[in-house]
RODOLO-249129 format. One line per 3 residues: number of its first residue (from 1); their letters; for each residue x, y, z of C-alpha. Coordinates in Angstrom, 2 decimals, m for minus. Layout:
N
NUM = A = X:Y:Z | ...
END
This chain:
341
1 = XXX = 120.11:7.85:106.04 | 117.66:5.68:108.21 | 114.79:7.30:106.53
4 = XXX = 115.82:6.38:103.00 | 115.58:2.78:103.74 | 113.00:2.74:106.02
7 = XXX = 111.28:4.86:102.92 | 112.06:1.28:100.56 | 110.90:m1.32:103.59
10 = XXX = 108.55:0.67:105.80 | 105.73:m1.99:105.51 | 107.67:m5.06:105.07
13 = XXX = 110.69:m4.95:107.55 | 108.42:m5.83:110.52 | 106.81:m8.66:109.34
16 = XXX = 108.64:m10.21:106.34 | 112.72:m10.93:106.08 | 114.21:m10.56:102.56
19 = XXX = 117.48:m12.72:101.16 | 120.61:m11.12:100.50 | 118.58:m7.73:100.02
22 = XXX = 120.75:m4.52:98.89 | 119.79:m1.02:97.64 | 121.21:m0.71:94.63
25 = XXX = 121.71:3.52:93.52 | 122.57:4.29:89.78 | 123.82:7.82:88.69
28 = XXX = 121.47:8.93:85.71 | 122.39:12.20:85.31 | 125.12:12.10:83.37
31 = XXX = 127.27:14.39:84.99 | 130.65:12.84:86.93 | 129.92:15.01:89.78
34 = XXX = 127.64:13.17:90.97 | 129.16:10.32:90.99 | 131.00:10.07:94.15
37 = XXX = 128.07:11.23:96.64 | 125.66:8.42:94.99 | 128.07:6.02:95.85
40 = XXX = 128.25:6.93:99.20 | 125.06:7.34:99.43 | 124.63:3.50:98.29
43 = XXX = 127.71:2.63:100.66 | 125.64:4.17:103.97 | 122.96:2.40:102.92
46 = XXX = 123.64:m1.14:102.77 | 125.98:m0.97:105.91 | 123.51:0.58:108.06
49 = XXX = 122.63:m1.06:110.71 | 119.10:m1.48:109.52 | 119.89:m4.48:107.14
52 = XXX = 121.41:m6.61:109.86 | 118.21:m8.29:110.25 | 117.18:m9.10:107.72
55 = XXX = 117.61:m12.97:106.52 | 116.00:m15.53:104.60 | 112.16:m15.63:105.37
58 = XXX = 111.34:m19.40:104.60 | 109.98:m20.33:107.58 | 107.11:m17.76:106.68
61 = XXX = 107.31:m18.88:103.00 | 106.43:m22.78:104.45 | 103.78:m21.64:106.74
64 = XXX = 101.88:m19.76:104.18 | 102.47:m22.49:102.00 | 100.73:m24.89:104.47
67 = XXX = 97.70:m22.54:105.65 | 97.34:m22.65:101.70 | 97.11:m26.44:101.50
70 = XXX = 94.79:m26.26:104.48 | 92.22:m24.69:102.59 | 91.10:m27.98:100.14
73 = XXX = 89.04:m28.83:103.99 | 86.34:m26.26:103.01 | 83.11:m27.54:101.69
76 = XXX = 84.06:m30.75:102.80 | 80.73:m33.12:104.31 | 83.46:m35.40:106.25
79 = XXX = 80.52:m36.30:108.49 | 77.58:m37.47:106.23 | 79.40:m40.34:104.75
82 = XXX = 77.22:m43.08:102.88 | 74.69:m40.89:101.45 | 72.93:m42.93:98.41
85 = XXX = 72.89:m40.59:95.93 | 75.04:m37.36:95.63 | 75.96:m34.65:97.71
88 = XXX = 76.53:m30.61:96.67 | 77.69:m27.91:98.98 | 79.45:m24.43:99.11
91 = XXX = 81.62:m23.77:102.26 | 84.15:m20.82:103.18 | 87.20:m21.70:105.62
94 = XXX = 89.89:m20.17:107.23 | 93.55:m22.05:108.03 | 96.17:m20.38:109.72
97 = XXX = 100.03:m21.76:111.12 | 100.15:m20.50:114.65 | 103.82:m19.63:115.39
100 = XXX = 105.38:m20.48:118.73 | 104.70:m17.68:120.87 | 101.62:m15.08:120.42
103 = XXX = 102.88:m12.88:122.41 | 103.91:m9.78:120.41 | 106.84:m8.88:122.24
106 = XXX = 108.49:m12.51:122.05 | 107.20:m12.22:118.47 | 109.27:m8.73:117.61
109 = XXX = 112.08:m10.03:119.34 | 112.47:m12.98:116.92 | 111.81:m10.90:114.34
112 = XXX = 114.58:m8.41:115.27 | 117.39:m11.90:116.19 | 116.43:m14.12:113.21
115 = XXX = 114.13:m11.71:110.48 | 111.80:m14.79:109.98 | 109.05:m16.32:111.81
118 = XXX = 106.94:m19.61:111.02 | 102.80:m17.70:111.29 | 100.78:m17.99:108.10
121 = XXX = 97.17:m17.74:107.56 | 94.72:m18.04:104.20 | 91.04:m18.70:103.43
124 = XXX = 88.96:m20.17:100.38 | 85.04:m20.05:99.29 | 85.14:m23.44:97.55
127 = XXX = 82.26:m25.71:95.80 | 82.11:m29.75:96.47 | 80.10:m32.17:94.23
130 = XXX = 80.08:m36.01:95.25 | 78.44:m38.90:93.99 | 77.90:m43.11:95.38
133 = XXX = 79.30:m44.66:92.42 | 77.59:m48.00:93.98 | 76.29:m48.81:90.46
136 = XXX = 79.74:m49.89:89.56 | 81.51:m50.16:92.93 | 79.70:m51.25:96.19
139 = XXX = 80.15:m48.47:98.78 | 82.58:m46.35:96.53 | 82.49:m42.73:96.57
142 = XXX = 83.87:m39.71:94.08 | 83.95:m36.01:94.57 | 84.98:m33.21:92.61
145 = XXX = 86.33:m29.53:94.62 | 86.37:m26.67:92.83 | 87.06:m23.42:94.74
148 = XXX = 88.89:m19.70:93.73 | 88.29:m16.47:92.06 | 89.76:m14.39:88.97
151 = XXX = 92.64:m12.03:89.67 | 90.63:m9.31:91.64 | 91.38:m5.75:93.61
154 = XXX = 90.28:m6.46:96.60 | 91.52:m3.48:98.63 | 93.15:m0.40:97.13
157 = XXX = 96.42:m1.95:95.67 | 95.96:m5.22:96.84 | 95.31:m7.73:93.75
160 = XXX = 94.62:m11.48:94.88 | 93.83:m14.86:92.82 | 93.38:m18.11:93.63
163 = XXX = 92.45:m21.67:92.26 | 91.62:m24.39:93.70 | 90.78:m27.94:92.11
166 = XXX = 90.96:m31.12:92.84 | 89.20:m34.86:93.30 | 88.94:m37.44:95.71
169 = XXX = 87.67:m41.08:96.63 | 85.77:m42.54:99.84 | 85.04:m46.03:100.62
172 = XXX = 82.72:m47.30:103.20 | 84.45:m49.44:105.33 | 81.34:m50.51:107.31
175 = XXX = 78.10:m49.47:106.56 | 75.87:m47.10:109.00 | 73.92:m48.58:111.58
178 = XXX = 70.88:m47.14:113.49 | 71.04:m47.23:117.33 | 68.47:m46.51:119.93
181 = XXX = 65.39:m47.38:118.01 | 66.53:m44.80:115.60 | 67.06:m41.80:117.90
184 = XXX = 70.98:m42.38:116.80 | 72.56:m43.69:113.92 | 76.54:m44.50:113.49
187 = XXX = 77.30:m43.32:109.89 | 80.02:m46.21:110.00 | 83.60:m45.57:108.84
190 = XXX = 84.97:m44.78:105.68 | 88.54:m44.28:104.77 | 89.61:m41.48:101.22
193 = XXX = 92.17:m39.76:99.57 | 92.40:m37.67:96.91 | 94.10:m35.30:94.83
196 = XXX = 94.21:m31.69:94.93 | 96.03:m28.70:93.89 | 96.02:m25.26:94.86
199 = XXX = 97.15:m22.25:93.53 | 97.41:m18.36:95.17 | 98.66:m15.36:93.65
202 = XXX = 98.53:m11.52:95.51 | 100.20:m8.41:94.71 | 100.33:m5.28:96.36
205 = XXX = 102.07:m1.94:95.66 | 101.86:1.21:96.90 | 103.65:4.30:97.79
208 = XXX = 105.69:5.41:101.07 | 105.36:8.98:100.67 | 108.34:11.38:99.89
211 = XXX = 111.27:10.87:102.30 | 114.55:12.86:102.49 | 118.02:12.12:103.28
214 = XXX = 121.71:13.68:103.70 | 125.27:12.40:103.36 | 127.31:15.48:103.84
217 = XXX = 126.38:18.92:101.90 | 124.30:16.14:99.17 | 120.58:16.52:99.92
220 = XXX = 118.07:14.01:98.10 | 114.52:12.90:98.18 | 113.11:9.96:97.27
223 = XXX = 109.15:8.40:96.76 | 109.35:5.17:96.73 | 107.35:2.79:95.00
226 = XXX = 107.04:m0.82:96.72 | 105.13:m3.87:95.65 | 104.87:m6.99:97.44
229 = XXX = 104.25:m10.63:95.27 | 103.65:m13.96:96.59 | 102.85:m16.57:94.40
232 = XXX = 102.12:m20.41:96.18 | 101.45:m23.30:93.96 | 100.76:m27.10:95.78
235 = XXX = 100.16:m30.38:94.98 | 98.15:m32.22:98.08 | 97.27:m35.46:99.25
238 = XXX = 95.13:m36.16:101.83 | 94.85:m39.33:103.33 | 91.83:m39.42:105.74
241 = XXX = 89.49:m42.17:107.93 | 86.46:m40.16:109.15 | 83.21:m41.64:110.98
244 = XXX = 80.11:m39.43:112.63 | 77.38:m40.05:114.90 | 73.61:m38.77:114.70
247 = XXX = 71.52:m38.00:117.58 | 68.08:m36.76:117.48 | 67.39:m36.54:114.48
250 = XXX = 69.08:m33.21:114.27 | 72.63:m33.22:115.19 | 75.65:m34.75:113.96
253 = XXX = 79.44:m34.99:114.95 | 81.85:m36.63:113.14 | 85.33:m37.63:114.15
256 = XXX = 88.34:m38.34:111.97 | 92.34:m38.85:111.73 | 94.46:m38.66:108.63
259 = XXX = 97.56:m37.21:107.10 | 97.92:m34.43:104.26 | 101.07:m34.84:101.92
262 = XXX = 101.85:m31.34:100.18 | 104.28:m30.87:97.21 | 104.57:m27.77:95.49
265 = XXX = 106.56:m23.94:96.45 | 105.70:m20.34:98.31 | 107.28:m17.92:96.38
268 = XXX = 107.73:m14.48:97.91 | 109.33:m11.16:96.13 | 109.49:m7.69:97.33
271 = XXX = 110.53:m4.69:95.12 | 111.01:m1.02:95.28 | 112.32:1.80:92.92
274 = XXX = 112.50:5.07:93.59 | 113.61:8.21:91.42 | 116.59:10.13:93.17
277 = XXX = 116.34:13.80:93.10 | 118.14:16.63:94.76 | 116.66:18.69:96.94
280 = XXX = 118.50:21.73:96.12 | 117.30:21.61:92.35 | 114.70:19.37:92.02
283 = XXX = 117.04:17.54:89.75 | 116.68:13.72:89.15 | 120.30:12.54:89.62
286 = XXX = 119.40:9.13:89.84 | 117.55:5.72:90.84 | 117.24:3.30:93.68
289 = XXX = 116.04:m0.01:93.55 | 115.57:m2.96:95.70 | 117.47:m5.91:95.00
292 = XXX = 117.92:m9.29:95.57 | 114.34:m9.52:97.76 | 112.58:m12.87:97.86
295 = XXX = 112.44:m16.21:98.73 | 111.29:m19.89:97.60 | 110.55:m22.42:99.86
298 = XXX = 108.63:m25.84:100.56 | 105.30:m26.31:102.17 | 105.41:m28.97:104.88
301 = XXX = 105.57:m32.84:103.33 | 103.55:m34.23:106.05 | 101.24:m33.30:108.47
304 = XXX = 99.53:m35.55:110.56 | 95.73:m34.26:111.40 | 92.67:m34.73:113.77
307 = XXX = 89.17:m34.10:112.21 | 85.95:m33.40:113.87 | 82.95:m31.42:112.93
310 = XXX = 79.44:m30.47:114.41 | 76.50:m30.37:112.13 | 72.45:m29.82:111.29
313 = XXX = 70.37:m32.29:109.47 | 67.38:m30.23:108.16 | 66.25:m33.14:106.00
316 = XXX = 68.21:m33.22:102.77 | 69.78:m29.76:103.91 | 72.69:m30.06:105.80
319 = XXX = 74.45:m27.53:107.95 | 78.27:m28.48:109.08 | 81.12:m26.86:110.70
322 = XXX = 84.25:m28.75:110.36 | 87.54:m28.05:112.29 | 90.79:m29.71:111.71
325 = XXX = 93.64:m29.50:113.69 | 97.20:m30.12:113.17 | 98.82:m31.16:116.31
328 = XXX = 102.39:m29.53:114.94 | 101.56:m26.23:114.19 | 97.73:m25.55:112.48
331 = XXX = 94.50:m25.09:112.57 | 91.97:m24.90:110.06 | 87.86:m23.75:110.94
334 = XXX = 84.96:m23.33:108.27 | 81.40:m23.44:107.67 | 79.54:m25.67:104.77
337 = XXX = 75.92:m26.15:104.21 | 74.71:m27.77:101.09 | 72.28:m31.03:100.25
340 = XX = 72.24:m34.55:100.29 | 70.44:m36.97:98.76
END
């Protein structure tokens, strides 16, 4: 009996927990006599002992939710501030929410006592366009971030999209000043926010391969079919002060502290369905199906943050690599090169 559920949750039940989950097994034959072992069948299933651990998964839900959010830090130029014209760049990052423990034993024993564990991860290729809107307010900045990709295969069953979009506003608190006979400079400070939403949908499905099971003389087989859907729409607010320092000519590190504000949900659903058939005959006697798999949670309101960042000035190129860290949980790490003028 173990192998007909492990057939429905073979690549889920070690990493994701599902709510109130249940196999559900419906006669189709038609004929009464089968009946009875169907429903004992179902009855041996959703008392085994393999169900006991499973729960509700939100803490994963919110930490994928907030790697997601993570992601509107890539293309970002947080430490050229006070450019006088515009700015364009492309830039790829990667956020993840680092869970408690890394070891994998601690980790497979919380899986096994509370079928849920707070570890997400997520990345983005995004596009940033900013301009010094000076010519109608001194020292005011915009920005427009456009990131994502159309629903694409990216692995064999594996289906991802994602959109990302959003604006935001920097002004220069105090201007940059050159230090050192102008081997440094102090970009000054500048203090933004912004607006920013993010969407990510992925789907996989695939098959177990054809398991059997017995409950008494009644033989059956079963190939299920499982697909995995997560679907993790945010509203975000950042609220940043940032400042950087030149030296050289050639390097630059900037230095920042803010907070990110995230509204939105992490949806998660799991299903499976599987023809029954006997093994005897070969006879379809009935269906299984998953049910009652998936979760909705929150992403994280607020997270305070530290920014810093290491960069190349190659004239108007630039050549950055920003990290931000969440002191609570997260981490976020990218790359960004673009110009600015």
């Amino acid at each position: 009996m173990k192998k007909l559920l492990l057939s429905v949750l073979v690549l889920f039940s070690g990493t994701l927990s599902i709510s109130a989950a249940t196999i559900k097994i419906t006669n189709t034959s038609g004929l009464g006599v089968y009946d009875t072992p169907i429903d004992n069948l179902q009855t041996q299933v959703n008392s085994s002992n393999d169900l006991s651990f499973l729960g509700n998964n939100t803490d994963f839900a919110t930490a994928m939710g907030d790697s997601t959010q993570f992601q509107t830090s890539t293309a970002t130029f947080n430490g050229y501030q006070n450019y006088k014209l515009f700015a364009v760049s492309i830039g790829y990052g990667a956020g993840v929410v680092i869970p408690d423990t890394t070891d994998t034993a601690e980790l497979e024993d919380k899986l096994k006592a509370d079928g849920d564990i707070k570890a997400g991860a997520a990345s983005a290729v995004t596009l940033n366009a900013g301009i010094n809107l000076g010519l109608f307010v001194d020292n005011l900045y915009a920005n427009i971030l456009l990131g994502g990709f159309p629903e694409t295969e990216v692995y064999d069953g594996l289906r991802m999209k994602q959109l990302i979009l959003g604006f935001g506003l920097n002004y220069s608190v105090i201007d940059s000043v050159s230090l050192l006979g102008g081997f440094a400079k102090w970009r000054g400070l500048s203090i933004g926010s912004g607006l920013y939403y993010i969407n990510s949908k992925s789907s996989y499905s695939f098959e177990t391969g054809e398991q059997t099971t017995s409950i008494g003389s009644f033989d059956v087989k079963v190939n299920p079919l499982v697909s995995f859907e997560s679907d993790i729409s945010i509203f975000k607010i950042p609220v940043e002060a940032v400042t950087s320092l030149q030296a050289l000519w050639l390097l630059n590190f900037g230095f920042g502290a803010g907070a990110d504000l995230s509204f939105g949900k992490s949806n998660f659903d799991i299903n499976a369905k599987s023809d029954v058939y006997e093994t005897a005959t070969n006879t379809k006697v009935g269906e299984a199906e998953l049910v009652g798999a998936g979760t909705e949670a929150n992403p994280t309101l607020f997270k305070f943050k530290l920014l810093g960042s290491i960069g190349f000035n190659l004239g108007p190129v630039k050549i950055d690599f920003p990290v931000v860290y969440y002191p609570a949980d997260g981490l976020f790490m990218g790359v960004t090169t673009g110009f600015i003028f």
